[in-house]
N, C-alpha and C positions, 0 to 999 in steps of 0.2 A: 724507283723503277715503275709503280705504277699509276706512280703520275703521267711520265716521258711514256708509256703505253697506251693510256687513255688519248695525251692528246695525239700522238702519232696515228692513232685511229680513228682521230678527227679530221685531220689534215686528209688523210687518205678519203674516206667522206668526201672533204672540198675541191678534191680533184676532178676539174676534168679535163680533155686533151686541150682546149685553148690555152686554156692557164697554166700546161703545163708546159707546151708550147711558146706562149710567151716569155715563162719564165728560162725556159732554154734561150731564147735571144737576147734577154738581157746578161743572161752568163755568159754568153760568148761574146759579145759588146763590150761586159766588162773587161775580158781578160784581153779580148783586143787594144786597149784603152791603154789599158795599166802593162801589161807585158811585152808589147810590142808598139805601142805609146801610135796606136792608131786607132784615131779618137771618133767614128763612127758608132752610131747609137740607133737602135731601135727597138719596139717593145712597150708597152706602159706599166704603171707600177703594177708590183705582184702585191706589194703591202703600202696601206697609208694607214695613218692617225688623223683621226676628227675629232677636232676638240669640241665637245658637249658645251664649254666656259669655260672663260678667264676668271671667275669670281670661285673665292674662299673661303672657308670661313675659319682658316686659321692660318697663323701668322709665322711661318717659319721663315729665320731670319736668311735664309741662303737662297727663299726663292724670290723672284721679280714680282709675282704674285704677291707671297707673303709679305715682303718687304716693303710694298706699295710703289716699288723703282719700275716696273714696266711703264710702256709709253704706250699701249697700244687700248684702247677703249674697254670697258668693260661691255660684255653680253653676253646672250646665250643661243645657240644653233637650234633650227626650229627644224620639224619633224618635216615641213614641206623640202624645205634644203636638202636635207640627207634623204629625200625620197626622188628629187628630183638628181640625185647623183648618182644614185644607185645605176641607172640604166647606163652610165657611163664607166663603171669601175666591175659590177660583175663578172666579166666575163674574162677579167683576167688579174683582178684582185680575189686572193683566198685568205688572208687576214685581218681583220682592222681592230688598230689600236684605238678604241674608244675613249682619249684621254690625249693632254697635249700639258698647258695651265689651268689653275683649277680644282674643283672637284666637281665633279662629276654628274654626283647625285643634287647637286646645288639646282640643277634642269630638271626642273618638274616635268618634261616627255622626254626625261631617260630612257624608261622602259619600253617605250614607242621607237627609240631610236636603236636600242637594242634589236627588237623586233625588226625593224626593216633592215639590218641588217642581216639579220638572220635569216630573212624570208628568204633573199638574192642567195644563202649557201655559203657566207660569207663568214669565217669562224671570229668573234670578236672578245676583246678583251678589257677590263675596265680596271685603273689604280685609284686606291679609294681612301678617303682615312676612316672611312665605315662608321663616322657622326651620324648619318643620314638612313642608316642601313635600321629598320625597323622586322618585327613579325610580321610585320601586315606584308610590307615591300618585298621583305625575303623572299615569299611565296612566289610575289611576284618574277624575280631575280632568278628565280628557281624554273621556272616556267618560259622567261620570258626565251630563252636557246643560248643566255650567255653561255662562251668556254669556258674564260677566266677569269677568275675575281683575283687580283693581285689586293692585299693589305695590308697598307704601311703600317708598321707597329717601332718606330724606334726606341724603344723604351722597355723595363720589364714592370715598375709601377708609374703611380700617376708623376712624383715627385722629375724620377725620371725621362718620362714619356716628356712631359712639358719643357724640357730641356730644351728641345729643339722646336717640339710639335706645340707654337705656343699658344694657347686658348683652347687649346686640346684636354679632351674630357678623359682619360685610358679607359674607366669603365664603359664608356661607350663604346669604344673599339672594342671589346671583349662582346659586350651584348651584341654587337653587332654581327659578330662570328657566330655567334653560340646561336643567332637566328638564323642564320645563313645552312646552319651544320643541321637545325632539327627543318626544315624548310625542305634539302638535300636528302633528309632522312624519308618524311612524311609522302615527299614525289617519289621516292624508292629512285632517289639521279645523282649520276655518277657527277654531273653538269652542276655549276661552273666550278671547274677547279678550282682551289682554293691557294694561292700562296701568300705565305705570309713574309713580308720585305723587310727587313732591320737596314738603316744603313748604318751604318760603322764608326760613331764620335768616340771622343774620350772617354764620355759617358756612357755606353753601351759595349764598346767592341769587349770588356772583359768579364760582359755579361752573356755570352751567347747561349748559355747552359738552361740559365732563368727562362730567355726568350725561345728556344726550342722548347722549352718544358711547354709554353702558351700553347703554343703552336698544337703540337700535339692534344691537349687540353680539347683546346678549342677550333680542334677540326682542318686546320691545314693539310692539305693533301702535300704538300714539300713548302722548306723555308729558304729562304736567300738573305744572305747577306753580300752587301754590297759597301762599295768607297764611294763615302759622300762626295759632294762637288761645294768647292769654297771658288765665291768669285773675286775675293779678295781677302787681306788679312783684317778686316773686320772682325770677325766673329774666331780669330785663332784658337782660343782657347779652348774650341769643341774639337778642336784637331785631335785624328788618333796617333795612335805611332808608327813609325812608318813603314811598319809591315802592311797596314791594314789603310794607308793610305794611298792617294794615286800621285802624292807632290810629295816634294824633299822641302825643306822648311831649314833656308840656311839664312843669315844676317836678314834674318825677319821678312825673309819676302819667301813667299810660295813660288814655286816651279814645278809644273809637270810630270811625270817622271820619266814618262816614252817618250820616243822620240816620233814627230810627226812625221808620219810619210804620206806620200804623193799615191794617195788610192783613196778609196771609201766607198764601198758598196752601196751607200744606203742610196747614194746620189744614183744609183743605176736602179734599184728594186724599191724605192717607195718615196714618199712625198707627206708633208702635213699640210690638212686642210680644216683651218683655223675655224671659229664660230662664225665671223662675217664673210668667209669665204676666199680668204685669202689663200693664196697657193705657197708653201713654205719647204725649201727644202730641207731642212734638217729639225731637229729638236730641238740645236741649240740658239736658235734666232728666236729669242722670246719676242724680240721688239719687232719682226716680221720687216726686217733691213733685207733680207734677201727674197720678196716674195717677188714674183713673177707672174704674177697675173689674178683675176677672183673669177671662181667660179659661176658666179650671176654675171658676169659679163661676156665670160669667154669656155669654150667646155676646156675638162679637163687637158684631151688630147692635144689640144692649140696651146693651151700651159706650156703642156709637158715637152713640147716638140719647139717650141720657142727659142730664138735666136738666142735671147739674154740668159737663157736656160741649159742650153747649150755648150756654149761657151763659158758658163758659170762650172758645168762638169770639168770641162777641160781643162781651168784652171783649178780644180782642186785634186787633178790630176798629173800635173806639172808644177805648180807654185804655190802649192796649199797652204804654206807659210805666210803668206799674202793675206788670209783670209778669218779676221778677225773672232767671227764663232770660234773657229775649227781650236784654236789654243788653248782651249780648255778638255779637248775630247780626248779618248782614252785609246778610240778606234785606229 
């Protein structure tokens, strides 16, 4: 409860009539869309993700990242970038997800990029496997106006953790909290929330007892447990059971469990904006097969407002079937 109070008081903070304002036009766009299938649009995102980098430094086998399968270049988002977009998303962006592929902290002007987001009123959030998270940085982490520190912990020891999180140190995820929590202490701040993320293999799901104990331990303000994502039967054997998972797993092939339907908000309220500048509508285009424009070429607005952008909603509005990300999503 006092997590969901803390950041509800934040949000409230990032208000103001524009943005609240726009985000009432993209609600009522949506439901025009989807419930009376009249496909009129207006409004810009209330929420994006800006990927800080594609680079990681560990190897989990179910990401594109970790696996080395992405196609899309390696780099990293420079502080001029994310200072020169700022002028275009403040005034009606109140969240950004500071995270896309990657880690995070691998961008040596994190903390810079943090800060500019915060300066604009912009409440921001970072998923981390907390390798990188030191004393020194902490302080800084603590200071810099982060919300949320999301960290992944799948695992309750090392043995465990490297199951999936491979090249993955656990005591370091531990130190990393434990700097984070006296950093938190020391500034007397409530800021950045802390959660701590399990997802759900073979391996962990009938550990969640162990993994709340960390948590607590080690300062998590609230824990999530979440259903991994398999992009194929590769790595089966991590699969949980099928309470705890999002597929049914019959004559050896994976399937989904919901069924896809013809909506998806996120296509109305937010967008990801890659390290090179690529414009991406969803999460689950790692390979950046659905981008629509970059933002060193074109601003966001002209993106967003965009023919192929357009008509990219409306078919995920009517024929979403059609559309090869979407088959893995849960939304």
């Amino acid at each position: 409860m006092r997590f969901y109070c803390i950041l509800l008081g934040q949000i409230l903070k990032s208000l103001s009539f524009t943005r609240l304002w726009n985000f009432c036009k993209l609600t009522f766009t949506f439901i025009l869309s989807h419930c009376f299938k009249i496909h009129r649009f207006t409004g810009l995102p209330a929420f994006v993700s800006i990927e800080p980098t594609n680079i990681c430094n560990l190897r989990c086998p179910e990401c594109p990242t970790g696996n080395q399968t992405s196609t899309v270049g390696k780099g990293k988002i420079t502080v001029e970038l994310c200072q020169n977009l700022m002028p275009q998303i403040e005034k009606t962006v109140f969240f950004a997800n500071l995270y896309f592929q990657g880690e995070p902290f691998v961008n040596e002007q994190m903390i810079s990029i943090i800060k500019t987001a915060s300066n604009a009123r912009i409440l921001t959030s970072i998923s981390t496997n907390a390798h990188f998270i030191t004393e020194k940085n902490a302080d800084e982490i603590v200071k810099s106006g982060l919300t949320k520190l999301i960290i992944s912990l799948d695992g309750y020891d090392q043995k465990s953790y490297e199951t999936y999180r491979r090249n993955g140190n656990f005591q370091k995820v531990l130190d990393g909290m434990m700097a984070i929590q006296q950093a938190k202490i020391q500034n007397k701040s409530h800021l950045p929330l802390v959660e701590l993320q399990c997802l759900l293999f073979k391996h962990t799901e009938n550990h969640k007892n162990e993994i709340r104990q960390i948590g607590k331990e080690f300062g998590a303000d609230i824990i999530q447990f979440k259903t991994a994502q398999f992009y194929d039967e590769q790595n089966i054997e991590m699969l949980p059971s099928h309470k705890n998972s999002r597929y049914t797993h019959e004559n050896g092939k994976l399937t989904i469990k919901n069924k896809l339907k013809n909506k998806c908000w996120k296509m109305w309220s937010s967008c990801i904006i890659a390290w090179n500048g690529n414009v991406l509508p969803c999460c689950f285009d790692k390979n950046h097969t659905f981008s629509y424009g970059n933002i060193q070429e074109k601003s966001l607005a002209e993106i967003w407002f965009s023919k192929p952008y357009t008509n990219f909603r409306k078919l995920v509005h009517t024929e979403r079937e059609k559309i090869s990300m979407c088959q893995n999503c849960t939304s």
